[in-house]
Backbone bond lengths (Angstrom), bond angles and torsions (degrees), N, CA, C in turn:
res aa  C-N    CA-C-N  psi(-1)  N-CA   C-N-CA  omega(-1)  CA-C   N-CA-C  phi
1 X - - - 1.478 - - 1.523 108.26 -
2 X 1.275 124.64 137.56 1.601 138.07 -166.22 1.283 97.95 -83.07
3 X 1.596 135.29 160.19 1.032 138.17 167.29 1.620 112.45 -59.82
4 X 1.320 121.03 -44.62 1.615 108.41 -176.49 1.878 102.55 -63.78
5 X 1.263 114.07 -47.52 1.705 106.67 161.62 1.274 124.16 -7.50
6 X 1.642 99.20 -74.14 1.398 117.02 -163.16 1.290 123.23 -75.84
7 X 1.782 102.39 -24.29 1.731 96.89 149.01 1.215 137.67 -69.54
8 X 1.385 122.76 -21.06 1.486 140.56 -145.08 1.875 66.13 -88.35
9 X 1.354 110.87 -56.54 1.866 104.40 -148.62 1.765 92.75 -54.18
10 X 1.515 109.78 -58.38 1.604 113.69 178.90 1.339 98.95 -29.61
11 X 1.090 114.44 -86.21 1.499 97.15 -171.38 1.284 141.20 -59.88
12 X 0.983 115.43 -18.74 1.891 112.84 150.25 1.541 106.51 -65.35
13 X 0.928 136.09 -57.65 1.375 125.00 -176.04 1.774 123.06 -47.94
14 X 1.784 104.84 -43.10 0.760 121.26 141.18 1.900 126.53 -4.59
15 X 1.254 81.40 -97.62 1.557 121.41 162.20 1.350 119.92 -26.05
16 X 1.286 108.18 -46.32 1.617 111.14 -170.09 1.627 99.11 -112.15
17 X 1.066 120.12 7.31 1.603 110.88 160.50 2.028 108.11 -109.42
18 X 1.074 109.24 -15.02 1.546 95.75 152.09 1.317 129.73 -82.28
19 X 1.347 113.38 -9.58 1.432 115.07 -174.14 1.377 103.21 -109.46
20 X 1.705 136.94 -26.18 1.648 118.18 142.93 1.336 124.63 -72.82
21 X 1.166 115.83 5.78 1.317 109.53 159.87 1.667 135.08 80.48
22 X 1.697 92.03 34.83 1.357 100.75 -170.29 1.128 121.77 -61.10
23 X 1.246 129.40 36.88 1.423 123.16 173.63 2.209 94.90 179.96
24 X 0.993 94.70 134.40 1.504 98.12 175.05 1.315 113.19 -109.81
25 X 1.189 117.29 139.13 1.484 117.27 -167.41 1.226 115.60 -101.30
26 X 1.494 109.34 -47.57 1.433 151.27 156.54 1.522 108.00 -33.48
27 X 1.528 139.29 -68.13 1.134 158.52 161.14 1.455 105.76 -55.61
28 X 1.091 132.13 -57.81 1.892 118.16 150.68 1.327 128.03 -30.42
29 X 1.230 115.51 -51.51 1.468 137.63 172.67 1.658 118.16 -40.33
30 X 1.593 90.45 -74.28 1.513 100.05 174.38 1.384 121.85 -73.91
31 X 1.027 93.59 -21.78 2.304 92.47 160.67 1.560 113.53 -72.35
32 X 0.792 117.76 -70.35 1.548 114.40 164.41 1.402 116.52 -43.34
33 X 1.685 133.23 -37.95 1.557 99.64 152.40 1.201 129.38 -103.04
34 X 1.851 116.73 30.79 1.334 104.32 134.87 1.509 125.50 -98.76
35 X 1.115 120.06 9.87 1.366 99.48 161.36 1.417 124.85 -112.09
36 X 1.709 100.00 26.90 1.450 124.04 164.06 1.534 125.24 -72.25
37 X 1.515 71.55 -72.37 1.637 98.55 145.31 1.857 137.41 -6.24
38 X 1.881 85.34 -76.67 1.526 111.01 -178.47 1.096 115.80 -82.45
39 X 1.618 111.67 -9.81 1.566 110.83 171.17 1.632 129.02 -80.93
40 X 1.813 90.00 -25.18 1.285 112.94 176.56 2.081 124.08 -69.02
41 X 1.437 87.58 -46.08 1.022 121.54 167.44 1.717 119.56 -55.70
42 X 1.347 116.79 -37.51 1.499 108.31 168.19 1.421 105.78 -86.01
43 X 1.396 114.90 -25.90 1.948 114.51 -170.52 1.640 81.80 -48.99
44 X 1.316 108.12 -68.28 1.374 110.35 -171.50 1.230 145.59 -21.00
45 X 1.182 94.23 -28.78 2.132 115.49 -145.72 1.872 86.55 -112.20
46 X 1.574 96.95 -34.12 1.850 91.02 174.83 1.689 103.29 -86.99
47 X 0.760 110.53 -18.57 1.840 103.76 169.35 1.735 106.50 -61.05
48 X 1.441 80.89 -44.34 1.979 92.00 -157.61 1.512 100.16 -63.65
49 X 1.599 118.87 -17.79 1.775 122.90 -167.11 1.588 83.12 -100.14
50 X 1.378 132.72 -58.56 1.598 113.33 -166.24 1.772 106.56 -63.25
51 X 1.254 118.66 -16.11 1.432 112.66 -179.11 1.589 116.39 -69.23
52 X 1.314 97.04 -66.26 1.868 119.24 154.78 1.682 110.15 -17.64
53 X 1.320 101.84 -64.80 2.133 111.24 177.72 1.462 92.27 -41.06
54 X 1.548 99.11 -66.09 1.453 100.71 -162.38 1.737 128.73 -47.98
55 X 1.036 94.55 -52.12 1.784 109.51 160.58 1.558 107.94 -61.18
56 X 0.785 119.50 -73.71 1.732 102.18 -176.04 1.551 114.25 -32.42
57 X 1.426 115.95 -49.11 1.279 110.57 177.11 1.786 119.52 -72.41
58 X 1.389 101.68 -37.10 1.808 82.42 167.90 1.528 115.21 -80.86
59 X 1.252 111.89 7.27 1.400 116.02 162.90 1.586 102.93 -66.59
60 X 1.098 127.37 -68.88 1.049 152.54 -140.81 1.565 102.30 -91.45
61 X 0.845 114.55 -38.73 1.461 106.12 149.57 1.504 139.96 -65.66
62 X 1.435 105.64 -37.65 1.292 102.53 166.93 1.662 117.78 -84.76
63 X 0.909 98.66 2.37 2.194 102.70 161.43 1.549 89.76 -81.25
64 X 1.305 129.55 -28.81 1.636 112.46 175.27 1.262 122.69 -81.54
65 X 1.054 118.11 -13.31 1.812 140.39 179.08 1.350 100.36 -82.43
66 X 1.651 120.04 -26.27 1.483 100.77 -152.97 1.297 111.84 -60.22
67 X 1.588 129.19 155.98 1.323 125.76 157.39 2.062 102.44 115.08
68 X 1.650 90.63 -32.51 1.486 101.97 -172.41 1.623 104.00 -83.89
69 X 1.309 113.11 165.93 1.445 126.52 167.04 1.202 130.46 -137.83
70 X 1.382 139.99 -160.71 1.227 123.80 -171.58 1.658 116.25 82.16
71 X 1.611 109.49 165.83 1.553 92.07 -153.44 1.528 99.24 -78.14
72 X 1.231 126.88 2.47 1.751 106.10 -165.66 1.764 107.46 -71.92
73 X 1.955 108.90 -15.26 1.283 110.00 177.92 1.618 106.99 -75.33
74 X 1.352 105.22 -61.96 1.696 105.55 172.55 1.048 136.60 -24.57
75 X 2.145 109.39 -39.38 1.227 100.41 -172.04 1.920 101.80 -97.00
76 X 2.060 108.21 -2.21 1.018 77.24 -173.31 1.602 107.14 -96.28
77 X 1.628 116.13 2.01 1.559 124.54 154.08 1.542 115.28 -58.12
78 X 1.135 126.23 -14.67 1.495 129.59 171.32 1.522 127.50 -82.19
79 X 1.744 101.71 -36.45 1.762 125.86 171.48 1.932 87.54 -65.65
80 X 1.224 127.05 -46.68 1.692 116.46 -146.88 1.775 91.16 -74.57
81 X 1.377 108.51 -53.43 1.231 117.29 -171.16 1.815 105.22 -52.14
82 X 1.678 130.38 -57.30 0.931 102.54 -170.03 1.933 121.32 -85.63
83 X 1.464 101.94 18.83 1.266 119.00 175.94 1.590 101.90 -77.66
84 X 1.771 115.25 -69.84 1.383 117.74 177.84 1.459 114.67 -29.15
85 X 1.852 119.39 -46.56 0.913 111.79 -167.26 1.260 113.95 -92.01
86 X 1.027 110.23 5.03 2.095 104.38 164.59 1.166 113.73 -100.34
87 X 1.535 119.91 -13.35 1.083 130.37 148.09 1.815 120.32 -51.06
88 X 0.795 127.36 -48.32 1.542 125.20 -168.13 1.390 94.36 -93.17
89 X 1.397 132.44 -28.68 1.197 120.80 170.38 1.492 104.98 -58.60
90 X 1.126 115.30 -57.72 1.636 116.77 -172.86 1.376 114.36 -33.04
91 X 1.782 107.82 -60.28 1.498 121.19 -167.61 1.504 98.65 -71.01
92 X 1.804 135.84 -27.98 1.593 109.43 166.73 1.304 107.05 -56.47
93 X 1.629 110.50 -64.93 1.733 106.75 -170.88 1.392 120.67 -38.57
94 X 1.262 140.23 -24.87 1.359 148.81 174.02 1.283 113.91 -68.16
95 X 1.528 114.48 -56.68 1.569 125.67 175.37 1.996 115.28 -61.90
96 X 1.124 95.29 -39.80 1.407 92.28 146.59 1.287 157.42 -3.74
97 X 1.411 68.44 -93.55 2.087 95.46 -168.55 2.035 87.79 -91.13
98 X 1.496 126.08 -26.03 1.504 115.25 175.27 1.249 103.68 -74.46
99 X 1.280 119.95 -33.10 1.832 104.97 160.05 1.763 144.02 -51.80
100 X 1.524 79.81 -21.40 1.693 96.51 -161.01 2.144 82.28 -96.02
101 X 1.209 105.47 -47.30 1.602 104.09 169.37 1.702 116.00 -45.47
102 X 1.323 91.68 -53.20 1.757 95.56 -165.03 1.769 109.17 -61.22
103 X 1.285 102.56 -38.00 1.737 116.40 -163.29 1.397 105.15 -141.48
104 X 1.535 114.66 64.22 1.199 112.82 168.19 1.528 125.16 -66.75
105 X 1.513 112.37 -34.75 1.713 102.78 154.04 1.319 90.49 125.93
106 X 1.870 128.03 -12.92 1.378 122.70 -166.32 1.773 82.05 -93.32
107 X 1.339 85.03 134.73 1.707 121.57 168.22 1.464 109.10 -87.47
108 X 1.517 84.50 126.89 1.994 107.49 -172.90 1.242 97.89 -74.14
109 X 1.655 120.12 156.25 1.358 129.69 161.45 0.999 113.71 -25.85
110 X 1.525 102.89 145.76 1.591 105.05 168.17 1.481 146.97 -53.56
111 X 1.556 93.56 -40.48 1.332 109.72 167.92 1.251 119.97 -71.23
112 X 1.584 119.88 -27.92 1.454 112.04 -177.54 1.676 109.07 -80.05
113 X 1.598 115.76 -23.87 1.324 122.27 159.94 1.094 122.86 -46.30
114 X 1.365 118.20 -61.08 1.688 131.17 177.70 1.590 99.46 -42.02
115 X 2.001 130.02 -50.72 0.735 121.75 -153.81 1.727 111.53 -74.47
116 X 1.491 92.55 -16.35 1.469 81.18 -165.16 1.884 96.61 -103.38
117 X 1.019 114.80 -4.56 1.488 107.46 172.79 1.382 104.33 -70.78
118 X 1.234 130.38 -39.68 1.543 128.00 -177.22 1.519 108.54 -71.95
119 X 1.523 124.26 -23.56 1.189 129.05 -177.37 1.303 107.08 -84.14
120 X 1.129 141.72 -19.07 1.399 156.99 162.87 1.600 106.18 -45.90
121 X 1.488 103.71 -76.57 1.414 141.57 -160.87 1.941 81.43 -38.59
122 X 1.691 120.58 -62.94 1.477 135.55 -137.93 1.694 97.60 -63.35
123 X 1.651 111.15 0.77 2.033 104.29 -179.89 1.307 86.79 -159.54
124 X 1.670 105.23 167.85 1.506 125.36 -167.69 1.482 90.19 -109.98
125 X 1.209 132.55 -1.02 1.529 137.82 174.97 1.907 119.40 -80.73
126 X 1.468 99.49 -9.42 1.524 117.20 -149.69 1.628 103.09 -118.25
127 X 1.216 123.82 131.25 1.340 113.76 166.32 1.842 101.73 -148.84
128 X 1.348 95.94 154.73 1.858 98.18 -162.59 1.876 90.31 -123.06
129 X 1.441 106.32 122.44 1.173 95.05 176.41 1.803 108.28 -115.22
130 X 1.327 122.02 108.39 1.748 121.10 -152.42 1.429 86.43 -63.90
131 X 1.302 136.65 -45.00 2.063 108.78 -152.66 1.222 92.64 -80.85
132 X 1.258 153.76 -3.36 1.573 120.08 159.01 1.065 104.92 -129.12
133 X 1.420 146.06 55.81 1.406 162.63 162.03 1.483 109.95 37.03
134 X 1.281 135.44 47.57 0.984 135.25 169.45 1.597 129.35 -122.00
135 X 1.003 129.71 -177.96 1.789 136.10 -141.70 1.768 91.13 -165.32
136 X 0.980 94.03 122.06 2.169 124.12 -166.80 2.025 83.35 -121.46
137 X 1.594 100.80 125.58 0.988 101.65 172.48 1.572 92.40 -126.47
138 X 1.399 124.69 133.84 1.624 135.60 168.90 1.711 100.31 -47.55
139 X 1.433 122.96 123.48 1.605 109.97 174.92 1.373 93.54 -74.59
140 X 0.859 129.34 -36.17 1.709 127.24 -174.07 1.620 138.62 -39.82
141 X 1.186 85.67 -23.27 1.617 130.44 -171.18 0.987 106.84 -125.48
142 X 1.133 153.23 -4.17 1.759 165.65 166.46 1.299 103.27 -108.56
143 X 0.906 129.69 -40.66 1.519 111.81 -169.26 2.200 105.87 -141.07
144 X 0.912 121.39 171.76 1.338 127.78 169.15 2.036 115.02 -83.31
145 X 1.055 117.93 173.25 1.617 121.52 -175.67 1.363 80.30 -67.66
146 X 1.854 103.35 132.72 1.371 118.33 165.76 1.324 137.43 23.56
147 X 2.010 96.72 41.54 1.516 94.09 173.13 2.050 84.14 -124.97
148 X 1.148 101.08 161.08 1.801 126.07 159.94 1.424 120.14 -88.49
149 X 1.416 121.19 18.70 1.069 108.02 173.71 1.883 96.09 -108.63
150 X 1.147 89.56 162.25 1.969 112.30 -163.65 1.614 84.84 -97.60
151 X 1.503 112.99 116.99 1.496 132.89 165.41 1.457 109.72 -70.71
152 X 1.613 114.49 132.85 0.789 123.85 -149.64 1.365 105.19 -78.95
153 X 1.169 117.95 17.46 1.746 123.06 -173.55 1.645 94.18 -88.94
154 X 1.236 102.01 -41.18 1.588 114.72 -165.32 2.050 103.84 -99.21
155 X 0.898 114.27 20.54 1.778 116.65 168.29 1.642 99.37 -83.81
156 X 1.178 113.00 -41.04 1.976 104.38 -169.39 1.037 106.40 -103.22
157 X 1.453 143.67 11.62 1.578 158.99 134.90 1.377 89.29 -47.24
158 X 1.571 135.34 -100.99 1.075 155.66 -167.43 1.464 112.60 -41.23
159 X 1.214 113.74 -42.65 2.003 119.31 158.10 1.361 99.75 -60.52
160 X 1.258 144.26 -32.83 1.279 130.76 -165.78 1.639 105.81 -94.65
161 X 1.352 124.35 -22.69 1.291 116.73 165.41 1.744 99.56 -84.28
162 X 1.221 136.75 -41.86 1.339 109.39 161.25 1.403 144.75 -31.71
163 X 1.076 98.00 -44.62 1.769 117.25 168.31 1.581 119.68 -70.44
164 X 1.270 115.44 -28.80 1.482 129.21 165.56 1.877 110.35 -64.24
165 X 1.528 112.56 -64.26 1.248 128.50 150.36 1.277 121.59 -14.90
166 X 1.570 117.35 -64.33 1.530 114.09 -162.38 1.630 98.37 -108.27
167 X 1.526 113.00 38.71 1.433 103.16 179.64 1.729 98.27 -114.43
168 X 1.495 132.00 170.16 1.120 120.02 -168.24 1.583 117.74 -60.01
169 X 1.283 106.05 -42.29 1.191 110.94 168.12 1.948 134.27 -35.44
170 X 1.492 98.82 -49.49 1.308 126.20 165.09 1.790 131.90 -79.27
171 X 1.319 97.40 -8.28 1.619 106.28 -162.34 1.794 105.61 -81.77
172 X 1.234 111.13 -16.43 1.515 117.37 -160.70 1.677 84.77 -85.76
173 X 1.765 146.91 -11.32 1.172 92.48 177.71 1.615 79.28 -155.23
174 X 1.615 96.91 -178.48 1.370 105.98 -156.06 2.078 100.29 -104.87
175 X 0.897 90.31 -166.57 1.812 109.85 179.37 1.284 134.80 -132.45
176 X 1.302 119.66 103.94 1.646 124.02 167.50 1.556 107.49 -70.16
177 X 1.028 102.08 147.14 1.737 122.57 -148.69 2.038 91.40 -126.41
178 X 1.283 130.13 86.80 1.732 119.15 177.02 1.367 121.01 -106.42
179 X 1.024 120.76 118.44 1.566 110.19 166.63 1.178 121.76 -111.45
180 X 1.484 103.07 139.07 1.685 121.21 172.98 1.350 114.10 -107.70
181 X 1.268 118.61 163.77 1.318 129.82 168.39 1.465 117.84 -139.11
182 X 1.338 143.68 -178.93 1.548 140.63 151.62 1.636 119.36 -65.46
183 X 1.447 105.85 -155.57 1.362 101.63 -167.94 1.787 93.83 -125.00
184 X 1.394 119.81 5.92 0.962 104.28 147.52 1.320 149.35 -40.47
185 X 1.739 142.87 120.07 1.441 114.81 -169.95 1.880 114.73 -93.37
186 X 0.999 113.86 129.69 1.455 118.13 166.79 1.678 120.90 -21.28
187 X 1.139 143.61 105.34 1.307 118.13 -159.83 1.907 81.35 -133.44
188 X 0.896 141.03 -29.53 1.760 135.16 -162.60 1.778 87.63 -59.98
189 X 1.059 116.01 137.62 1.399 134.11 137.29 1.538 142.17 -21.61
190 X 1.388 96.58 -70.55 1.246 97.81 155.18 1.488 130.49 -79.09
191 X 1.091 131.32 1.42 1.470 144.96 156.93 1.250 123.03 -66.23
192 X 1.478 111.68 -48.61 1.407 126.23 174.78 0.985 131.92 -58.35
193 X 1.424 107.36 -43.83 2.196 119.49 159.17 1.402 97.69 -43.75
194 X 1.317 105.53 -65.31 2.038 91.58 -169.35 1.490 105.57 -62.59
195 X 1.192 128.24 -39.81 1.819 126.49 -148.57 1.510 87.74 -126.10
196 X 0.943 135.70 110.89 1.415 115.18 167.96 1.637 110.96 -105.86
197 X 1.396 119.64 3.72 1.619 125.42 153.10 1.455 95.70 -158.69
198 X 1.805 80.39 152.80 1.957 85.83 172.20 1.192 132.15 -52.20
199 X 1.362 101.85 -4.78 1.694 97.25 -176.76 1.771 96.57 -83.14
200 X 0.970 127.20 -39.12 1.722 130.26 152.49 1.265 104.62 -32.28
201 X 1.117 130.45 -79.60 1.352 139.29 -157.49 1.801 116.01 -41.41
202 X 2.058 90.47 -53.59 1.607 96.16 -179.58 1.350 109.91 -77.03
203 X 1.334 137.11 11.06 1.818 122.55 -170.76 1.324 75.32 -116.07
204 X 1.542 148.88 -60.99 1.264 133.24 172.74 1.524 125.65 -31.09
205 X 0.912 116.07 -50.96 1.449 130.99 157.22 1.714 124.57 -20.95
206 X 1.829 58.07 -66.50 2.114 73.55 -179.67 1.558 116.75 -80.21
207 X 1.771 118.06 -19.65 1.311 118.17 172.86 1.814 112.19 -76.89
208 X 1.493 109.63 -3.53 1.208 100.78 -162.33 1.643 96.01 -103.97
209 X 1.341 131.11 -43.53 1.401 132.00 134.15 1.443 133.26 2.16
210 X 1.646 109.01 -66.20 1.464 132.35 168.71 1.584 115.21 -59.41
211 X 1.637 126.38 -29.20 1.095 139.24 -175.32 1.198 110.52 -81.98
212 X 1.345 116.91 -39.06 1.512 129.99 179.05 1.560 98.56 -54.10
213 X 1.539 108.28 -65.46 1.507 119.52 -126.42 2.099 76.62 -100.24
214 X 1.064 135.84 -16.98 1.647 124.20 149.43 1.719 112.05 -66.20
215 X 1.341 126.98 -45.99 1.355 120.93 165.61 0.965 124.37 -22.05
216 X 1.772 102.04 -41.58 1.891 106.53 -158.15 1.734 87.42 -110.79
217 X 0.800 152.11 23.05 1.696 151.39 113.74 1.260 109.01 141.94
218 X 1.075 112.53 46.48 1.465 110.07 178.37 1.832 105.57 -115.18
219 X 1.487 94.86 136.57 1.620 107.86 -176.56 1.618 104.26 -49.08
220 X 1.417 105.88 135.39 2.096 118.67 166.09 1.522 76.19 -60.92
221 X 1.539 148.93 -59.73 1.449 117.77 -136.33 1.564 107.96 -92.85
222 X 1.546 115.95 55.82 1.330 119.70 -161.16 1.736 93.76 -130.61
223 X 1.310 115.73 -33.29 1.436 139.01 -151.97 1.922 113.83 -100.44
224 X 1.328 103.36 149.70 1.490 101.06 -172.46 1.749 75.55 -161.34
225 X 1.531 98.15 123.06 1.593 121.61 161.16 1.401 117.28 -122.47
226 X 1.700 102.46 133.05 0.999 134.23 -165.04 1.939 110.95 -112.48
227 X 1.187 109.22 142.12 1.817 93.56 153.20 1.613 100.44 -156.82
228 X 1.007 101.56 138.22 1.965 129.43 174.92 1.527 125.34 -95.75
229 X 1.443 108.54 -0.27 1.094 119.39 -175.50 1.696 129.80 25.48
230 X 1.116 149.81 -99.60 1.044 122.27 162.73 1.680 102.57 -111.87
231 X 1.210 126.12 26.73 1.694 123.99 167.66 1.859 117.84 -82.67
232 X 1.174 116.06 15.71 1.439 104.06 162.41 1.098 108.85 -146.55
233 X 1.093 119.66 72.50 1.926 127.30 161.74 0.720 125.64 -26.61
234 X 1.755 148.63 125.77 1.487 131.86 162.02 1.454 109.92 -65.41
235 X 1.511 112.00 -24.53 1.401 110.07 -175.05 1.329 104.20 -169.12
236 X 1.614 124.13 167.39 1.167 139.04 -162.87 1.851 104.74 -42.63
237 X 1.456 129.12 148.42 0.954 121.18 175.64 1.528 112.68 -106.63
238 X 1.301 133.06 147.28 1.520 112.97 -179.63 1.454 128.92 -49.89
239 X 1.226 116.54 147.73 1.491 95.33 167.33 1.534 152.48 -36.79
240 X 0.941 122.75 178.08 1.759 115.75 176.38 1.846 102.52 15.92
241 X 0.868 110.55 71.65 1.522 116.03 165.57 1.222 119.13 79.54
242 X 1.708 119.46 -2.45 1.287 108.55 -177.68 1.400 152.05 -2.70
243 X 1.704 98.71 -79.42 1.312 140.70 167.19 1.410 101.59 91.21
244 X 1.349 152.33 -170.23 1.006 145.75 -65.62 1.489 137.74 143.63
245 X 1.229 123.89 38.08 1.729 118.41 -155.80 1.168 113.42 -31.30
246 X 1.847 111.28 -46.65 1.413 97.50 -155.60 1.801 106.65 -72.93
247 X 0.598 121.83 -0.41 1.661 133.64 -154.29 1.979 101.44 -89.95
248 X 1.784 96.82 -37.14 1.525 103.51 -176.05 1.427 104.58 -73.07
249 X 1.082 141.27 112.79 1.149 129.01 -137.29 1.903 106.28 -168.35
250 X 1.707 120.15 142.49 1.603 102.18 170.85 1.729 84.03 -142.15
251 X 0.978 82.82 116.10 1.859 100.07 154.32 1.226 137.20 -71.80
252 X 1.273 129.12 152.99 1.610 122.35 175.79 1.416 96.16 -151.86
253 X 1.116 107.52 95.14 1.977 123.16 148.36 1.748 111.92 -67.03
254 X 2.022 81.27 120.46 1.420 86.59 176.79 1.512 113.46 -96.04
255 X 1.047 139.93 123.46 1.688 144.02 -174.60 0.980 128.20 -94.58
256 X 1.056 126.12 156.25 1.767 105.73 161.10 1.281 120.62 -94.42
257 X 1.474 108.40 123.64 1.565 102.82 -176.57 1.572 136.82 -37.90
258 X 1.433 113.65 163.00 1.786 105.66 -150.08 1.456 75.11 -127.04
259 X 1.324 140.02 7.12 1.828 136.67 -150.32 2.107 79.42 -97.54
């Protein structure tokens, strides 16, 4: 082969490894700011627990004050007040930046799209929404009235997004796991030992989900569970306790892996 040959080949070869794409830049990118993100996001969440200590105890102190006056109560009614409020600041900044995590808005490969739009289509329990890469599963249809166990209608649904997951297409990123519920309150007895509020109910939910869909071979270090219990509505809930179908609800944000 002549030297002009052997360039012509370089550069086709060239050529055809920028255009399959041996290296993603794009998919580097957004992993690194999610685990910008998630780093930020726990600083946070341990602020939000040493803040909490802190308030409980000037809580708890001023139940020892009660009755007394003079400024040592004032100023220590002044410490609670600007505690609460760095407190609620905390929990927006958190809700936030887990929004901007959950539904960052970057659209997964195509092919792994295709895979999961057809995986959608296979139940009336399932819906795939492509601009923020996520999968809405009906709790209703996933699970029984106020139990966490995964109905067995919905075990080979959840193997079948496993298998999507651990295929090449799927392997580059991981999954947030959310559960919602209504604003109904739990009142059965035997429900309550396991769940004793919905906010129990939806992280159970979502741990019982995650168990399934690791069963069928997918890495624990792939997974991030969440539950919202009845604080994020898709939509108005009925009155006086109604609740809400669309609202009972388990999500799965697909990410790009942070491993």
């Amino acid at each position: 082969m002549n030297t002009s040959r052997m360039l012509a080949a370089s550069v086709a070869l060239i050529g055809l490894l920028t255009i399959g794409g041996c290296c993603n830049p794009g998919l580097d990118e957004l992993r690194a700011q999610n685990r910008l993100q998630q780093d930020r996001i726990t600083e946070l969440e341990n602020s939000l627990t040493q803040c909490g200590i802190n308030l409980d105890k000037c809580l708890k102190d001023k139940e020892a004050l009660a009755g007394l006056g003079g400024a040592d109560l004032e100023a220590k009614n002044a410490l609670i007040a600007a505690l609460e409020a760095d407190l609620e600041k905390k929990k927006a900044m958190i809700a936030q930046m887990q929004a901007q995590l959950l539904a960052s808005g970057a659209p997964l490969p195509p092919d792994l799209n295709i895979k999961l739009q057809e995986f959608a289509k296979t139940s009336d329990m399932i819906t795939f929404d492509e601009a923020t890469g996520s999968l809405k599963f009906k709790s209703d249809l996933l699970f029984d009235l106020g139990s966490d166990k995964v109905a067995a209608g919905a075990v080979s649904s959840l193997k079948q997004l496993a298998g999507i997951m651990n295929s090449p297409e799927g392997n580059a990123f991981d999954m947030v796991i959310v559960g919602h519920t209504d604003d109904v309150p739990i009142k059965k007895a035997s429900t309550l030992q396991s769940h004793p509020t919905n906010w129990h109910l939806s992280v159970h939910r979502s741990i019982s989900v995650l168990n399934v869909l690791t069963s069928a071979g997918l890495s624990p270090d792939r997974f991030a569970v969440k539950g919202f219990g009845e604080f994020r509505p898709v939509e108005p809930n009925k009155p006086n306790k109604g609740g809400s179908a669309a609202n009972r609800r388990v999500e799965i944000f697909i990410v790009p892996s942070a491993r």
